[in-house]
Each structure stands twice: as structure tokens, then as C-alpha cells.
mmCIF file of the C-alpha atoms, coordinates in Angstrom:
data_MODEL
# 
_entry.id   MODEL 
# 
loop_
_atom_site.group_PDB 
_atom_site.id 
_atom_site.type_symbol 
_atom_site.label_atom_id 
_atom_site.label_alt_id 
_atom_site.label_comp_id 
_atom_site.label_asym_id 
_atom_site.label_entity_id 
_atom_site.label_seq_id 
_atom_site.pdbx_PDB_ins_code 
_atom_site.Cartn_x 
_atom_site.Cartn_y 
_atom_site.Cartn_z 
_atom_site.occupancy 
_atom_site.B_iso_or_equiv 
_atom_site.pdbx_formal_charge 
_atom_site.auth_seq_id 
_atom_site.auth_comp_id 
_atom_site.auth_asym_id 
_atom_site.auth_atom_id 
_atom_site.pdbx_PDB_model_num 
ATOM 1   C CA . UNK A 1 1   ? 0.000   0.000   0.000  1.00 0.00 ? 1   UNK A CA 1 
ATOM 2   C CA . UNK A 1 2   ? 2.735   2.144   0.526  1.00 0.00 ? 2   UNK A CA 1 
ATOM 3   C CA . UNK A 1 3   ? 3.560   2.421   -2.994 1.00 0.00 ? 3   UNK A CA 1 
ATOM 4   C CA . UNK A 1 4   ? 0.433   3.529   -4.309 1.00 0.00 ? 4   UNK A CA 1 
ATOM 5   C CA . UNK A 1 5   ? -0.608  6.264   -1.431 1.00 0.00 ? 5   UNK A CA 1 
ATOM 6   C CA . UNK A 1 6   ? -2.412  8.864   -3.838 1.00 0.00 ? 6   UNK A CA 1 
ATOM 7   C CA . UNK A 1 7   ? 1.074   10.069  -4.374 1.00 0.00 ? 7   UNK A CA 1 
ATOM 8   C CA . UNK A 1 8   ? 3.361   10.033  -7.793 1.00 0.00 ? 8   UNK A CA 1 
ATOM 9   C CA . UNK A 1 9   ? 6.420   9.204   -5.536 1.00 0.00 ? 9   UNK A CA 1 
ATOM 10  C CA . UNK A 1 10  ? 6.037   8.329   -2.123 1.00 0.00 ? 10  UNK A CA 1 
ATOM 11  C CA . UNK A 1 11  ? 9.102   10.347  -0.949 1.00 0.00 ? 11  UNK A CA 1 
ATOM 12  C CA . UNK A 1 12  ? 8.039   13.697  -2.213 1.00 0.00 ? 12  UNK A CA 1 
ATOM 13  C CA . UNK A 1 13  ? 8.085   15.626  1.206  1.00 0.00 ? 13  UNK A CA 1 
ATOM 14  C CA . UNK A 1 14  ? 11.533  14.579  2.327  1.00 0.00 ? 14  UNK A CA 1 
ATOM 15  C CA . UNK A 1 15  ? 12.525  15.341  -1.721 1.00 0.00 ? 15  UNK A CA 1 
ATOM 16  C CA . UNK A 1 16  ? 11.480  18.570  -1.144 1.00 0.00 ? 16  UNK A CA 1 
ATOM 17  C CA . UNK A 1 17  ? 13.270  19.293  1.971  1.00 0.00 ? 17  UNK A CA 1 
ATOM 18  C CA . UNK A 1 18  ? 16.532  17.888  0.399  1.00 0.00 ? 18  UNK A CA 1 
ATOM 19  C CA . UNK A 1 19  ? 15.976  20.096  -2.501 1.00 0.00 ? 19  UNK A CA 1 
ATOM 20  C CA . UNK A 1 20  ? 15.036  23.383  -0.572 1.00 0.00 ? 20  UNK A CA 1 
ATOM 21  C CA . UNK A 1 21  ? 18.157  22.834  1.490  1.00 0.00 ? 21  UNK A CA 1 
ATOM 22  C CA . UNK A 1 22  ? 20.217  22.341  -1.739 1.00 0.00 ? 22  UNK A CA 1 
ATOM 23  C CA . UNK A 1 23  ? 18.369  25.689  -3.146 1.00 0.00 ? 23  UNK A CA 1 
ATOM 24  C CA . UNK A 1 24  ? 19.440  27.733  0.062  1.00 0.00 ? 24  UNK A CA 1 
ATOM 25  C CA . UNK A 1 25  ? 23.143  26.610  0.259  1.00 0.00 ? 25  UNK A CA 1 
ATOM 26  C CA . UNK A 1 26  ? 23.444  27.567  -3.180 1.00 0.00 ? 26  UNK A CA 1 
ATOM 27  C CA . UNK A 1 27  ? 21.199  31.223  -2.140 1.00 0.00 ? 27  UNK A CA 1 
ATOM 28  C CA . UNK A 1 28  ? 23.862  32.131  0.337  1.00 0.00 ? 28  UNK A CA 1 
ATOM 29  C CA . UNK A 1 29  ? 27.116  30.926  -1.711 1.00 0.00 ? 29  UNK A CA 1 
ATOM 30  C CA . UNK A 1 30  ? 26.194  33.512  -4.231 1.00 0.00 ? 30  UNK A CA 1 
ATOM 31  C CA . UNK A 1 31  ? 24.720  35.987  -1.420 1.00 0.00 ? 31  UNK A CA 1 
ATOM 32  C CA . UNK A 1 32  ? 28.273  35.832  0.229  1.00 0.00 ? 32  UNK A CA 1 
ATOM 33  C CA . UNK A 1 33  ? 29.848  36.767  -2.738 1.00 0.00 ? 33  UNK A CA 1 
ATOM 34  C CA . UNK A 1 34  ? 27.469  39.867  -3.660 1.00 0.00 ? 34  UNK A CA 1 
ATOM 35  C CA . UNK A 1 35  ? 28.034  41.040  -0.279 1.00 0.00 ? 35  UNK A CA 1 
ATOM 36  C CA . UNK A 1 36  ? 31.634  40.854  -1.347 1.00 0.00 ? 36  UNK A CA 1 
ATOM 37  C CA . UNK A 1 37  ? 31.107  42.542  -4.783 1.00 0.00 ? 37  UNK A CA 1 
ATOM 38  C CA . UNK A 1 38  ? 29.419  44.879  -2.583 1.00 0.00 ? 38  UNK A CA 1 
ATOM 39  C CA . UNK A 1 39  ? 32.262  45.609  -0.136 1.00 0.00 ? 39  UNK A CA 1 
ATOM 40  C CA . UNK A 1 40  ? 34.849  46.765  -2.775 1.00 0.00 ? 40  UNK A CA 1 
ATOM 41  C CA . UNK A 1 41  ? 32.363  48.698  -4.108 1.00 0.00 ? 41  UNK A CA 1 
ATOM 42  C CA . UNK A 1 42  ? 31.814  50.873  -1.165 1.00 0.00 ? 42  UNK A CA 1 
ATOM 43  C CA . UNK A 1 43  ? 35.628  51.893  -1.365 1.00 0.00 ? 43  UNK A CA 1 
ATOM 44  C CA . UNK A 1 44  ? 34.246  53.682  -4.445 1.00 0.00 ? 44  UNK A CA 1 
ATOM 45  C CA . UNK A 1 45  ? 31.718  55.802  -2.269 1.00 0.00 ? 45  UNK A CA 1 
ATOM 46  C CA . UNK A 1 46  ? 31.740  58.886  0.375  1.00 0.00 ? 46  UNK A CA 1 
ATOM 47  C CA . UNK A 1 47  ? 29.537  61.288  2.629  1.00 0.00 ? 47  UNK A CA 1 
ATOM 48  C CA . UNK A 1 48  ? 25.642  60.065  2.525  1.00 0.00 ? 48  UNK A CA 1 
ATOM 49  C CA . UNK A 1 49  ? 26.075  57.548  -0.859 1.00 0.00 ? 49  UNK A CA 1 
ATOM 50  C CA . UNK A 1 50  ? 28.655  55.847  1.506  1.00 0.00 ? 50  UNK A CA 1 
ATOM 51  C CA . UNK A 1 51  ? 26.283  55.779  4.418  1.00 0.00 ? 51  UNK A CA 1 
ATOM 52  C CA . UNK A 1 52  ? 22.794  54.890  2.604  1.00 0.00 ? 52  UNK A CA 1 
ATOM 53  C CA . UNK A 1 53  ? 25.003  51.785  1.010  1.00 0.00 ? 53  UNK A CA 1 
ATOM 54  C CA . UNK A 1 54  ? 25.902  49.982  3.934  1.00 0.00 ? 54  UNK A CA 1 
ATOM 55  C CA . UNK A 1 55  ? 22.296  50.401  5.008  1.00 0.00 ? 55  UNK A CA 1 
ATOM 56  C CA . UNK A 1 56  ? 20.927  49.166  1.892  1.00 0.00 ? 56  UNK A CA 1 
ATOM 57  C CA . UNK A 1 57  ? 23.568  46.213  2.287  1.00 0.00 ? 57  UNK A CA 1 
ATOM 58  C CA . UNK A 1 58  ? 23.036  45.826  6.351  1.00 0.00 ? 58  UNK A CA 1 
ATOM 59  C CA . UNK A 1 59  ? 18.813  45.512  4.850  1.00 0.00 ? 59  UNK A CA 1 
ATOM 60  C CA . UNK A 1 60  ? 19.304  42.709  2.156  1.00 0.00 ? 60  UNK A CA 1 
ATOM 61  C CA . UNK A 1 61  ? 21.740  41.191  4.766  1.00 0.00 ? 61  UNK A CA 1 
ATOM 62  C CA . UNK A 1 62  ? 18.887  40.961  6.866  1.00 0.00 ? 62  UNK A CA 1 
ATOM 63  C CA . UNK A 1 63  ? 16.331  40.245  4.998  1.00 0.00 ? 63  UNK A CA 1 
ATOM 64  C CA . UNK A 1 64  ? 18.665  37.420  3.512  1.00 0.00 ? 64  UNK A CA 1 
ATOM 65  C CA . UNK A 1 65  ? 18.646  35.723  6.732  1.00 0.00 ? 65  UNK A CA 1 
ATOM 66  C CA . UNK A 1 66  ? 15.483  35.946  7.298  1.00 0.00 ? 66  UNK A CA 1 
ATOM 67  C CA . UNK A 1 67  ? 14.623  34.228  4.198  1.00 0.00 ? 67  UNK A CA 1 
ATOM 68  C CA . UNK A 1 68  ? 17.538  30.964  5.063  1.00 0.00 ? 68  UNK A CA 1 
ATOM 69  C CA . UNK A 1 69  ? 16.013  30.755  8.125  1.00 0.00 ? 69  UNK A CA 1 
ATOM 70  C CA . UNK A 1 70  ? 12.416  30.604  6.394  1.00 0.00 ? 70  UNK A CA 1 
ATOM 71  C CA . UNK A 1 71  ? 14.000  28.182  4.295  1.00 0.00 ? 71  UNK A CA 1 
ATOM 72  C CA . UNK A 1 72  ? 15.434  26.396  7.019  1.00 0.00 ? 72  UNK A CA 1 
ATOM 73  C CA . UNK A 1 73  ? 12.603  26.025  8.868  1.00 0.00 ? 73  UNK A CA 1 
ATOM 74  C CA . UNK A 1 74  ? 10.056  24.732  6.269  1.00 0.00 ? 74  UNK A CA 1 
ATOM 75  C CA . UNK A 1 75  ? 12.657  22.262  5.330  1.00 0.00 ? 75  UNK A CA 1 
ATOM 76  C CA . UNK A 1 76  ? 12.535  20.710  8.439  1.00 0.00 ? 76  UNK A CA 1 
ATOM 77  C CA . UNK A 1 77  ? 8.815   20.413  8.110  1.00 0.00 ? 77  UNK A CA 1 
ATOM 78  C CA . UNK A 1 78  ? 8.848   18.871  4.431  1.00 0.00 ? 78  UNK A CA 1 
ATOM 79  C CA . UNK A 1 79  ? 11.287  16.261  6.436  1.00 0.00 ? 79  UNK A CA 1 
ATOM 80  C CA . UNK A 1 80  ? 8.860   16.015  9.612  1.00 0.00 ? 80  UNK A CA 1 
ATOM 81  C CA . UNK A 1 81  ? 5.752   15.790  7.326  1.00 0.00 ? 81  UNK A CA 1 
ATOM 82  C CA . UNK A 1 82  ? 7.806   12.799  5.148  1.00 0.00 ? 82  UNK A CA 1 
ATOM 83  C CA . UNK A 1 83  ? 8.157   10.694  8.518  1.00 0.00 ? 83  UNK A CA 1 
ATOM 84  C CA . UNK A 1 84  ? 4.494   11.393  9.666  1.00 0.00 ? 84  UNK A CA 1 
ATOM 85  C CA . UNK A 1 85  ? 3.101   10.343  6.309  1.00 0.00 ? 85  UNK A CA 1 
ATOM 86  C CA . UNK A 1 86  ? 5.239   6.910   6.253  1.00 0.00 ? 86  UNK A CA 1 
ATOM 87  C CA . UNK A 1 87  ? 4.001   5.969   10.039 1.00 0.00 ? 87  UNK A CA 1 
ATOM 88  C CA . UNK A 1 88  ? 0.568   7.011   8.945  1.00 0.00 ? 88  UNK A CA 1 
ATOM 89  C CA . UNK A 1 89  ? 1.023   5.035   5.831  1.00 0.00 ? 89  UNK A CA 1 
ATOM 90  C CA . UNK A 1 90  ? 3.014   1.718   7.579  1.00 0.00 ? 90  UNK A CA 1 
ATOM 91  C CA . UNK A 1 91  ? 0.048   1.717   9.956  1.00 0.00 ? 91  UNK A CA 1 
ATOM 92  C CA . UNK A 1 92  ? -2.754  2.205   7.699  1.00 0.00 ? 92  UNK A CA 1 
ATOM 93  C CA . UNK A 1 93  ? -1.129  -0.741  5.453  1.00 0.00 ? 93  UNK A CA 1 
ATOM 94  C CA . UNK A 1 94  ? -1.281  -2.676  8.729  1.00 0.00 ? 94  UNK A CA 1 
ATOM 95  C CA . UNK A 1 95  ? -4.453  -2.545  9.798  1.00 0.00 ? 95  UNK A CA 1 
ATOM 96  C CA . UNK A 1 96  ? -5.402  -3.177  6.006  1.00 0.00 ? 96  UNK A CA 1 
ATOM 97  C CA . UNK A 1 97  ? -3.667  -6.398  6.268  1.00 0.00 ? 97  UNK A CA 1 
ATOM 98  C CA . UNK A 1 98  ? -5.021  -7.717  9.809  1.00 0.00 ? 98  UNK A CA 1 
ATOM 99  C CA . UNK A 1 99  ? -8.562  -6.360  8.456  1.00 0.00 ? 99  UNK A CA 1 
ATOM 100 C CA . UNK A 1 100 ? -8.335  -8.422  5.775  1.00 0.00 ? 100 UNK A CA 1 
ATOM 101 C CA . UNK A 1 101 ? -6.750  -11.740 7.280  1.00 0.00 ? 101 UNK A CA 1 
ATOM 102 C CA . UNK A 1 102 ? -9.411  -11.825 9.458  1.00 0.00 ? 102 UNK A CA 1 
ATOM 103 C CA . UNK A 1 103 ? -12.265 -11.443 6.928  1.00 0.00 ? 103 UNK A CA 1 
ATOM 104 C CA . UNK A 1 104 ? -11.082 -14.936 5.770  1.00 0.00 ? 104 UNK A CA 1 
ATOM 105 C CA . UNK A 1 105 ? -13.052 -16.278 2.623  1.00 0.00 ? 105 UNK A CA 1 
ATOM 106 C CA . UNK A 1 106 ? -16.245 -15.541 1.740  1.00 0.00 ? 106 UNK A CA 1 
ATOM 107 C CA . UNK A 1 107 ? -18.820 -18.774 2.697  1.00 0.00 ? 107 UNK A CA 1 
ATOM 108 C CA . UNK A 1 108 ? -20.322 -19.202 -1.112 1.00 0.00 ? 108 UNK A CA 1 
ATOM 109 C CA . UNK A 1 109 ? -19.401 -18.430 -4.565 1.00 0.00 ? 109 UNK A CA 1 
ATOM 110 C CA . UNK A 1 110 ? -20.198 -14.790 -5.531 1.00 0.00 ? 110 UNK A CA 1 
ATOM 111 C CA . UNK A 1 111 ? -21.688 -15.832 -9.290 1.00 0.00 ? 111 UNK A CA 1 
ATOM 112 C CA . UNK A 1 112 ? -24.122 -18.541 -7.577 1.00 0.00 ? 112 UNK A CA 1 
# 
């Protein structure tokens, strides 16, 4: 039963965690290296442009974080969702099969 759960593959949560995780390493490899881009180009700045820059940058750092941790988080759940769905699954599939056992044969022919 567990292969045929209403869902195309039965590891699609936990897929999805892998993949978000995957996604957000990859997010803050190239975020660390605009942050860098950004840093040199500060050197090129003075008086208030100098100042409104490293707010603007100290904002998308922030925001930034807040989105790995969003990330993070729901990543986690995709993983925690995975495991509930294969206990729910494992004992649904049980039950099924005790159900069943102990339905035994049926006493006549069904075409009689």
C-alpha cells in the first residue's frame, strides 16, 4: 500500500526538503559573494552615498537571513511531514492487512 498512497512518488516531502536545502546553500554561496562585490564597491563611495550603502547592504543582509532561516525552517517540516506520512502510511497498510486476514473467505461463490 505504501507504494500507491495517492502520491506520484512516495518520498516527495523529504525530496522537497533535500531540494530546498540544496536551493538555500546555493542562495547564500552567491549571497556571500554579492556582499563581497558589494564591499569593494563601497571603497568607491563617500559622505551620505557611503552611508545609505551599507544600510541598503546591512537591509538585504537581513532580509537574507530571514529568508535561510524561512528556508530552514520549512525544510525541516517537508522532512517532519515525510516521517508522519510513512508511520501514517506503515500503519494504515497494517491494519489493512489484519482487516483483511481476518475477513477470511467468503462462505459461497459470488456468481451462484
Amino acid at each position: 500500500m505504501s507504494q500507491h498512497a495517492g502520491l506520484e512518488n512516495v518520498n516527495s516531502l523529504s525530496r522537497g526538503g533535500e531540494q530546498l536545502g540544496q536551493e538555500s546553500d546555493g542562495l547564500r554561496t552567491q549571497m556571500n559573494q554579492l556582499i563581497d562585490d558589494m564591499s569593494s564597491d563601497a571603497d568607491a563611495l563617500q559622505g551620505q552615498a557611503l552611508h545609505d550603502f551599507r544600510e541598503a547592504r546591512n537591509s538585504l543582509m537581513e532580509r537574507f537571513n530571514e529568508l535561510m532561516t524561512w528556508c530552514s525552517q520549512n525544510g525541516i517540516k517537508l522532512n517532519e511531514g515525510q516521517e508522519q506520512f510513512n508511520l501514517t502510511d506503515d500503519e494504515a497498510s497494517g491494519e489493512f492487512a489484519q482487516t483483511n486476514s481476518a475477513l477470511g473467505s467468503l462462505s459461497r461463490p459470488v456468481n451462484a
